[in-house]
C-alpha positions in Angstrom: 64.4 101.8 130.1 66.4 104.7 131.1 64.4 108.0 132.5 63.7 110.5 130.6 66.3 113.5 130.5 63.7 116.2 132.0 63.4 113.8 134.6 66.9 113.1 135.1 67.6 117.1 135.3 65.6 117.4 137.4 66.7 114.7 139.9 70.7 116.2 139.7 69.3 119.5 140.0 67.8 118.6 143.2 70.6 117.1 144.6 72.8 119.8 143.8 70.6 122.1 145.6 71.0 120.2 148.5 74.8 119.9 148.6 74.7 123.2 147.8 72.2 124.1 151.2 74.2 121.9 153.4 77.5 123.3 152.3 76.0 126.7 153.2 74.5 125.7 156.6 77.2 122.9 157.9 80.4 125.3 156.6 81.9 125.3 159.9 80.9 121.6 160.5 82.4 120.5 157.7 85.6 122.4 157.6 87.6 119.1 159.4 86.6 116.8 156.7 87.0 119.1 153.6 90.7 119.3 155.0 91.3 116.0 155.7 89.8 114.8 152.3 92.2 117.2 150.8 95.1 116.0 152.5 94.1 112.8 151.9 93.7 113.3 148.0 97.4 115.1 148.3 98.7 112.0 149.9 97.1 109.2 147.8 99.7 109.2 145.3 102.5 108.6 148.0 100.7 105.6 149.3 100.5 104.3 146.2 104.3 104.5 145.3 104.6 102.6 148.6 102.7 100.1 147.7 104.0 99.3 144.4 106.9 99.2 146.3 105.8 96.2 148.4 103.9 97.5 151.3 100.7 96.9 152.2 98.1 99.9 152.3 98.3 99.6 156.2 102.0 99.8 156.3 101.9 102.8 153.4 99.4 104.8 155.4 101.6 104.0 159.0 104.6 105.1 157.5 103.6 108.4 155.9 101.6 109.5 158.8 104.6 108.7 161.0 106.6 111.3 158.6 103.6 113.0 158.5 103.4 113.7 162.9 107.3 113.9 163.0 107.5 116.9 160.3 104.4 118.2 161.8 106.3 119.1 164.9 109.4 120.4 163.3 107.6 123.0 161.8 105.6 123.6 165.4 109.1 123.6 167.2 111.2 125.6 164.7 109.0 127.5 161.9 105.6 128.6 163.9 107.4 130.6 166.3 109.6 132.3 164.3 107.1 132.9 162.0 104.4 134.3 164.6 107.2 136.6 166.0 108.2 138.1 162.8 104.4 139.0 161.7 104.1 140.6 164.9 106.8 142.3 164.9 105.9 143.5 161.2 102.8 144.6 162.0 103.9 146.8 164.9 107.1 148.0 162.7 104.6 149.2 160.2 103.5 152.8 161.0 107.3 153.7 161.9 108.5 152.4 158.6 105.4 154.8 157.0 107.4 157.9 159.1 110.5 156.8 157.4 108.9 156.8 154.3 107.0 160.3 154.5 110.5 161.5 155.8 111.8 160.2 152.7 109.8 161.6 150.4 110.0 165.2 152.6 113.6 165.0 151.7 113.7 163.9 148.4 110.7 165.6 146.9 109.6 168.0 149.5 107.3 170.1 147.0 105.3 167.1 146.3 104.3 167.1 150.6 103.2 170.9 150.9 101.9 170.9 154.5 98.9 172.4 153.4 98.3 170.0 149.9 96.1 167.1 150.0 98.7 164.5 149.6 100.3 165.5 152.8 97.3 165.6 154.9 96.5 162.2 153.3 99.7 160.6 154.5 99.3 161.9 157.7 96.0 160.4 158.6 97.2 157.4 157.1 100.2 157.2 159.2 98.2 158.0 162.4 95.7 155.8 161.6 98.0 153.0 161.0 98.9 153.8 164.4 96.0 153.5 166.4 94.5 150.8 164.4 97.7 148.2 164.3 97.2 146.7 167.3 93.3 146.0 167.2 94.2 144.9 163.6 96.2 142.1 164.9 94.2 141.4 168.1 91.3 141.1 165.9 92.6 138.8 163.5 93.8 136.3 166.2 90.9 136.2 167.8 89.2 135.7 164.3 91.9 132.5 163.7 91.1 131.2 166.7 86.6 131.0 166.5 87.2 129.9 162.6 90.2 127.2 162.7 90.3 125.0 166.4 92.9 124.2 167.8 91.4 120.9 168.5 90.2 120.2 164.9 93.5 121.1 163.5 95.3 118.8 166.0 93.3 116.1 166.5 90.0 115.6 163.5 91.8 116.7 160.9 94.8 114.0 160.9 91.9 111.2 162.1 90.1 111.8 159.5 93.0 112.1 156.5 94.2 108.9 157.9 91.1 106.9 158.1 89.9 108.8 154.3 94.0 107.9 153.1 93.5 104.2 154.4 90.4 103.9 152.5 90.9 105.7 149.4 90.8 103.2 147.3 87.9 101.5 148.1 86.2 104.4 148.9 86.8 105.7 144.8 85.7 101.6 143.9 82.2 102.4 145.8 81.4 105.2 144.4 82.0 104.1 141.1 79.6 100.7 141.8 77.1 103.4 142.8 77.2 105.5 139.2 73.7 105.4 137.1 74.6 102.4 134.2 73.9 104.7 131.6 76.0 107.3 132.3 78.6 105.5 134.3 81.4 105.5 131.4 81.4 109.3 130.3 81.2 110.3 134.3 84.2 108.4 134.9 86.1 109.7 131.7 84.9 113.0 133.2 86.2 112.2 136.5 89.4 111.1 135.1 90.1 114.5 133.6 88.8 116.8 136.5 91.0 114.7 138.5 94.3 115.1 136.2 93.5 119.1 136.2 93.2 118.7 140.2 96.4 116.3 140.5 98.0 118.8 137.7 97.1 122.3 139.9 96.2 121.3 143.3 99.5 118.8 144.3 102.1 120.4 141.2 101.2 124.6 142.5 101.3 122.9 146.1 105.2 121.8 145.8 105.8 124.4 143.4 104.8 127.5 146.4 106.3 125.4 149.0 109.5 124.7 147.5 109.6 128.8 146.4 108.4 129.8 149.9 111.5 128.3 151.4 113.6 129.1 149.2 112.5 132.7 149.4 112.6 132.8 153.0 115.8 130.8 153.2 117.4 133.2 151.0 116.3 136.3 151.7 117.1 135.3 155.5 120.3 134.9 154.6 120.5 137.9 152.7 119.7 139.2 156.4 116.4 140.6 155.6 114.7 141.3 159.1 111.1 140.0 157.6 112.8 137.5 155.6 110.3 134.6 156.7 107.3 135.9 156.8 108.0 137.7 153.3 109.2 134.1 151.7 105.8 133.0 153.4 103.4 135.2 152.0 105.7 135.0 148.5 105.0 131.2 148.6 101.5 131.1 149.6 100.2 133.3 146.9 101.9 131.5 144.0 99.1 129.6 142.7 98.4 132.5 141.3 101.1 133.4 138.5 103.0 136.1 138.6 101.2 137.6 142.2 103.6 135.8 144.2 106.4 137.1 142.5 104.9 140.8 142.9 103.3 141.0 145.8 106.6 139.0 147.9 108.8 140.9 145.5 107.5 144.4 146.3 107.6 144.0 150.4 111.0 142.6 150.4 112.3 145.6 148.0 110.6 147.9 150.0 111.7 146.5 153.4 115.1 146.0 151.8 115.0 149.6 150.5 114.4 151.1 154.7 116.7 148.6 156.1 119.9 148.7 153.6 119.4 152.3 152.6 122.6 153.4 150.6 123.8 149.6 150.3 123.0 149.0 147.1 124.6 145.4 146.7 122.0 143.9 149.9 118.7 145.5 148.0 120.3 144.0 144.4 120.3 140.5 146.0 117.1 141.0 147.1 115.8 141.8 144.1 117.8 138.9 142.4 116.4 136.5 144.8 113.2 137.2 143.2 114.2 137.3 139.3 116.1 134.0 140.1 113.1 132.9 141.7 110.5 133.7 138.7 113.4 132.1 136.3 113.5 128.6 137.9 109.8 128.5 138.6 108.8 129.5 135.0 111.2 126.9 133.4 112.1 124.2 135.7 109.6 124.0 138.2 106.0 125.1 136.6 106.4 122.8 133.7 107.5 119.9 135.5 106.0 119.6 138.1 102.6 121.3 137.0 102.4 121.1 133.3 101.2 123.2 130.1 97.4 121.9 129.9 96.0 122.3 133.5 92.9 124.0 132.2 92.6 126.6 135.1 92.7 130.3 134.0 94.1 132.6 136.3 91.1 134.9 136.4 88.7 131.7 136.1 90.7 130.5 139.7 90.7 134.6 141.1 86.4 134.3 139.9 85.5 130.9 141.9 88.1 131.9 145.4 86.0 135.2 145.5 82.6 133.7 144.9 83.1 130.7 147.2 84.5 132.3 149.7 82.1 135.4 149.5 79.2 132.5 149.9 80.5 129.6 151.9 83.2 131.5 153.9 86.9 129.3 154.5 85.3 126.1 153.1 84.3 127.7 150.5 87.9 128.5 149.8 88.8 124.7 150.1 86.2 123.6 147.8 86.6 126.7 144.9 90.0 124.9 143.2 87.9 121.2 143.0 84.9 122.9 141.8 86.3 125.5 139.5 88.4 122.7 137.7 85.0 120.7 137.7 83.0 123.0 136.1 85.6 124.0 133.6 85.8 120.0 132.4 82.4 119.9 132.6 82.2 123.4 130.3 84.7 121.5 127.9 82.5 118.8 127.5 79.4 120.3 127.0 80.9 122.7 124.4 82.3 119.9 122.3 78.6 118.2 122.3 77.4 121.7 121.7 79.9 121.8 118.5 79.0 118.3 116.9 75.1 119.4 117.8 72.8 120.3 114.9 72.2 123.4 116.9 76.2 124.5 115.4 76.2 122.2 112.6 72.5 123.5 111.1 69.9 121.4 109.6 73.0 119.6 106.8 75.2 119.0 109.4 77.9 120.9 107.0 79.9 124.0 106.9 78.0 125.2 109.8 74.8 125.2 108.4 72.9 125.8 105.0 75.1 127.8 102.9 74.0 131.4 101.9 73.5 132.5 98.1 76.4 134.0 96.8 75.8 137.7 95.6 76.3 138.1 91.9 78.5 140.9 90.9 77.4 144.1 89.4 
């Protein structure tokens, strides 16, 4: 006889609890295995291609971590430098380009900067500021990047343990499916099956979709001959989970770097600018749809609500965790609102046309 469903509420409350308190209190602990699980969830579907292909899960694991080291250290030897130098180098480049700007506006619209009006005195603490503060800014956040992330876990935990979690995937998902209560074994895995095509949907489509934009913004606009073309196509690419932000956010600093550095050459800052409408056109009919989809389930503001709470709670991991939760809770919210509509709590005591039906009013 199956418990009672106080008694089961209360059991999964408990245990939620708990995940919850060790996620708090081993954040930093766990940090290597939430992103080697993720890489490992990323990868699955590559290993098994392979093996439908003929290889065994040994051989399909060997061969994509073998791709895995080798374009590891491409990006070490070519992109990382580049891509450190050019932040820096933005960052120090920063309070000069604010002098150009309030030199700029001086020029153009010197009635707005009245020495003595608010809106100078305001860009002139801001500019000194920026300053004085640029280089603890930056000193501050490497030293921050280097207590949160080791270089040791990122080098050597992380790949052991997406390799041995890749290698066992499969089984791994088998367990834990022996281990699922009887009762409730077929509507957790039909549950599962969904959070898992929102995840597969969201998680590996926005993945390829803001790594193939990233390069092709910072490919592009380093053609272009942007000076912060890489770390712009960076930041553009990282941020395009989120629609639309990507687009804004990368399109605004490479208009407004392209604006100080091709001032009067109107034909560079258009390319720039088209490298970003082209951008937003393949992504919004090629790329989003196929590789992504139309019913991934996550709102925009629902994703913007779980990265801020997560991370405000649990710190980085939290961060990792907020996309696999958020779509969890919002299948799990699905579900419970279709029960909630074929209750007698919606339906009323008949069960029809939401409830028992009102007297009509007789007219006057």
């Amino acid at each position: 006889m199956a418990l009672p469903v106080k008694d089961q509420l209360r059991y999964w409350g408990i245990a939620a609890a708990i995940f919850v308190l060790l996620l708090w209190a081993l954040g930093d602990v766990l940090l290597p295995f939430v992103i080697g699980g993720a890489i490992a969830y990323f990868l699955d579907p590559i290993a098994d291609r392979l093996e439908a292909m003929g290889l065994s899960r040994v051989a399909a694991t060997g061969v994509i971590t073998i791709v895995g080291i080798l374009g590891f250290v491409l990006v070490i030897l070519m992109i990382v430098p580049a891509l450190i130098t050019q932040l820096i180098d933005l960052v120090e480049v920063l309070p000069s380009l604010f002098k150009e700007l309030r030199g700029f506006i001086e020029r153009q619209f010197p009635s707005l900067l009245d020495s003595e009006s608010s809106t100078h005195q305001a860009l002139v603490s801001l500019g000194e500021t920026l300053q004085s503060k640029t280089g603890d800014v930056l000193q501050s956040v490497v030293a921050s990047l280097g207590s949160a992330i080791n270089v040791v876990v990122l080098l050597v935990i992380v790949p052991v343990v997406a390799v041995y979690l890749l290698l066992d995937w499969d089984r791994m998902i088998a367990r834990i499916g022996e281990l699922l209560p009887r009762d409730h074994a077929p509507t957790i895995k039909r549950l599962a099956g969904e959070i898992d095509d929102v995840l597969a949907s969201f998680v590996r489509g926005m993945g390829t979709v803001c790594l193939i934009l990233g390069t092709y913004y910072a490919v592009a606009l380093m053609i272009v001959g942007l000076q912060f073309g890489l770390i712009v196509g960076f930041i553009a690419g990282l941020v395009t989970f989120i629609p639309y932000l990507g687009a804004l956010i990368g399109g605004t600093l490479a208009i407004g770097l392209a604006l100080f550095q091709f001032w009067g050459d109107w034909v560079h800052i258009g390319l720039v600018a088209g490298i970003f409408a082209l951008g937003q056109v393949t992504e919004g009919n090629f790329l989003t749809p196929k590789l992504v989809g139309h019913s991934v389930g996550l709102h925009p503001v629902w994703l913007l609500l779980a990265l801020s709470v997560f991370g405000a709670l649990f710190g980085f991991v939290g961060m990792l965790v907020a996309v696999p939760v958020a779509a969890a809770l919002g299948v799990v919210a699905r579900f419970l609102t279709s029960i909630y509509l074929e209750s007698r709590l919606f339906t009323g005591l008949d069960g029809l046309n939401g409830g028992v039906d009102m007297p009509k009013q007789e007219d006057e």
